[in-house]
N, C-alpha and C positions, 0 to 999 in steps of 0.2 A: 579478358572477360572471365576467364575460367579462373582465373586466378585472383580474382574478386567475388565471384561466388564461396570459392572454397574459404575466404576470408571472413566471409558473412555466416558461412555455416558453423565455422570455427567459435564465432561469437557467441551467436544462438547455445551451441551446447553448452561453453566455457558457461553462461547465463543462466543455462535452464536449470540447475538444481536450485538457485535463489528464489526462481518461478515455481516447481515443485515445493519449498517450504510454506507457501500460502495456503498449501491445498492438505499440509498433514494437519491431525484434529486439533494438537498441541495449539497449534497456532493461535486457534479462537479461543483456547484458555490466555494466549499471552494477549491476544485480544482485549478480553474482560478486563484480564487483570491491569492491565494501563488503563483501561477507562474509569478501573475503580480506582486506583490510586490517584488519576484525576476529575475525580465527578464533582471535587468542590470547585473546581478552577472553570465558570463556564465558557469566558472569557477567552482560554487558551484550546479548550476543546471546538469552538465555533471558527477561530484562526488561525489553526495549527491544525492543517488538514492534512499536509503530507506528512508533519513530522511523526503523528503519532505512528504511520504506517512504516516508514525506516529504522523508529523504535522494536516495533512489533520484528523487522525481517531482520535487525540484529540481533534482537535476542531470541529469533529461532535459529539463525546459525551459528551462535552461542551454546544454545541445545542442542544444536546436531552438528558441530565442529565437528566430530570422526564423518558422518557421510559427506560432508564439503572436501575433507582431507581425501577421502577415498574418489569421489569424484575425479576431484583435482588430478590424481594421480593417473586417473584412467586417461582422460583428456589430453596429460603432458604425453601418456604412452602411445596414443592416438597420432596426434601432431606429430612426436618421433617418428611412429613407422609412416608416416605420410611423406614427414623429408627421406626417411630411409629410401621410398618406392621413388619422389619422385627424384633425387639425385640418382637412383640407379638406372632410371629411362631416361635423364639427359647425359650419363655416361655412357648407354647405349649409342644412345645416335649421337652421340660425338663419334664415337668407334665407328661408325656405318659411314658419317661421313668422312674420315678419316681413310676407310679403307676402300670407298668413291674415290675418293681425292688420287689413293694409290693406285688404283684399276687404270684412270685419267693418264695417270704421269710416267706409267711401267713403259715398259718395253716391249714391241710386238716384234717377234722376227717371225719372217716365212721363209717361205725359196719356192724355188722355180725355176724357168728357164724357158732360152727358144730352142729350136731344131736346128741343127746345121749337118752341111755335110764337107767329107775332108776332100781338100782338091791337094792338086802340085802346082805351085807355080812356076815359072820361066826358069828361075833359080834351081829351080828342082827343091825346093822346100815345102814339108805336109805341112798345112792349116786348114783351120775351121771356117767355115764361112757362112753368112746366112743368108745372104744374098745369095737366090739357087730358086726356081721351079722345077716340082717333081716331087719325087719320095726323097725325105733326108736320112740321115744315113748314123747321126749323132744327135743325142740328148746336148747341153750345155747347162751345168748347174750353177747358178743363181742362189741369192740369197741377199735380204733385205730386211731393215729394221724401221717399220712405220709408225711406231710409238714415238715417246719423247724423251728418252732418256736410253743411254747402252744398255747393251744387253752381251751375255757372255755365252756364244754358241760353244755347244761341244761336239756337236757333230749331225750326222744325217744320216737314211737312208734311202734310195733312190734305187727300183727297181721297175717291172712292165708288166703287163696283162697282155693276153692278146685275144681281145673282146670285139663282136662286132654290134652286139646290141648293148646300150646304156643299161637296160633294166636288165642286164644277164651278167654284168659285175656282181662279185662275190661279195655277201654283205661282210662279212669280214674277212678281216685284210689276210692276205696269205704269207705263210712264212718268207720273211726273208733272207735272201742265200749271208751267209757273212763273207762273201766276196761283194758283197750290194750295200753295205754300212761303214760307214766312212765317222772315224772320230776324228774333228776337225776342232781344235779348242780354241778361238780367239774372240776379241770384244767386239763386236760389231755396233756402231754409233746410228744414231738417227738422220738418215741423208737420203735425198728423195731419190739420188739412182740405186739402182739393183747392183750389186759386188758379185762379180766372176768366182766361181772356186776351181778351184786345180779339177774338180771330175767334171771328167768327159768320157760318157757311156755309148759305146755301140746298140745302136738299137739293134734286140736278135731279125737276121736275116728273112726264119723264115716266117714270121709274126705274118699276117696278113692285112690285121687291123689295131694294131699296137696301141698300148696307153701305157703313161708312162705315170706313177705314184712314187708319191716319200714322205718323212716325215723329217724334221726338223728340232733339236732339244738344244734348251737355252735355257737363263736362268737370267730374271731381272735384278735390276740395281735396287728398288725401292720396296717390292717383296721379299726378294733374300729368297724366291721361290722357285722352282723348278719347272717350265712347262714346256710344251710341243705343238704343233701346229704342220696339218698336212695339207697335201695339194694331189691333184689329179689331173691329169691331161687326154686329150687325144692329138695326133699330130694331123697333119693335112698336106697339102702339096705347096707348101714354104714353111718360112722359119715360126709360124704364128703358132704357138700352140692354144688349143682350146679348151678351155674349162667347163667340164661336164656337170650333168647331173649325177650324181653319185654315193651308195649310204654316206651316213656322216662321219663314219669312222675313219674316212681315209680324209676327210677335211676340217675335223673340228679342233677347237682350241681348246688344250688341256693341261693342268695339273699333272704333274709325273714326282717320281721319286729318287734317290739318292740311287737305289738300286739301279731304276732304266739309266742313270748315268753312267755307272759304276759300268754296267756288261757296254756300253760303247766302249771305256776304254778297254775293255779285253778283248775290242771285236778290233782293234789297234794293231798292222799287220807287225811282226816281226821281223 
């Protein structure tokens, strides 16, 4: 519809200087002047009703060829920047939908984990285990990609709070020890279980009401972009841990830089 308007309007103008030649004074002189040149003929003046009026509007755009010319030109300049503006707003939203499509298709990794604590078995060998009522004794760090396409972690950190009220977390996050940041570089694929990582944190002893935070840096296949994604816990008495309310700093999904990549691998132990 809009684009049959815009068609109709185009005309109109393309038009309207032929419409304004009617109205300059010139006109009613080329007027006269064809009726004098034909006052003998009464014959062609009684049945030639439109012609003499196509005579008259050629030969004022005859006389005024330079403003039809100059018109013309304004009009081509017109329609130009018209395709200019609207080929630039559907190369917009191709790019908008384009970079939809990418958002859709990237990569999402997080992590997390449950609580365990270490026992001995019969053997006399330490493991983890989550299966336990009581206080645990171990973090168990997790890591997960629910997007639709790999993704390339580089690493994490995973540190604790020892908070007993939710609204009395720090709105921002607190320094982490570089004994607490782990550069971990491998591709992680899109598969609905959670994948183990080698850390396993003692939770500290004398915490009373522990929370356990990290974050997570990755970089997608289809951005070619760098980002992060945190998590927060509190533990409870099993492996479940529970996801609080918490500022957003310690859970939001973000954008990072070549640098936050960069100090993980120096945070790479020797």
């Amino acid at each position: 519809m809009r684009a049959y308007i815009s068609f109709i309007l185009f005309v109109i103008v393309l038009l309207a200087p032929f419409a304004l030649i009617t109205l300059l004074p010139d006109y009613d002189k080329c007027s006269c002047d064809h009726q004098a040149t034909n006052a003998g003929d009464k014959e062609q003046s009684q049945n030639g009703i439109l012609a003499p009026s196509i005579l008259r509007t050629i030969e004022g755009v005859d006389r005024h060829n330079g403003f039809i010319a100059a018109w013309a030109t304004v009009v081509i300049a017109i329609f130009t920047a018209t395709l200019w503006v609207t080929s630039r707003s559907q190369s917009r939203e191709m790019k908008r939908s384009v970079d939809v499509l990418a958002q859709a298709e990237r990569a999402y990794i997080c992590g997390g984990g449950p609580a365990a604590v270490l026992t001995t078995t019969p053997q006399g060998h330490k493991v983890f285990t989550t299966e336990f009522t009581g206080k645990p004794s171990h973090f168990l760090a997790y890591v997960n990609n629910y997007g639709k396409t790999p993704g390339e972690l580089f690493g994490y950190y995973i540190n604790f709070l020892d908070v007993e009220k939710d609204s009395d977390i720090p709105k921002q996050i607190p320094a982490v020890p570089k004994e607490r940041i782990f550069y971990f570089r491998d591709w992680i694929k899109p598969v609905p279980e959670s994948r183990p990582l080698p850390t396993r944190l003692m939770i500290p002893t004398d915490f009373h009401h522990p929370i356990v935070y990290g974050r997570f840096f990755y970089k997608d296949v289809i951005t070619t972009k760098f980002h992060s994604s945190g998590f927060i816990y509190r533990f409870g008495n099993s492996a479940d841990t529970m996801p609080i309310l918490a500022p957003e700093a310690y859970t939001e999904e973000r954008e990072e830089t070549i640098d936050t990549i960069n100090d993980l691998a120096l945070s790479k132990p020797t």
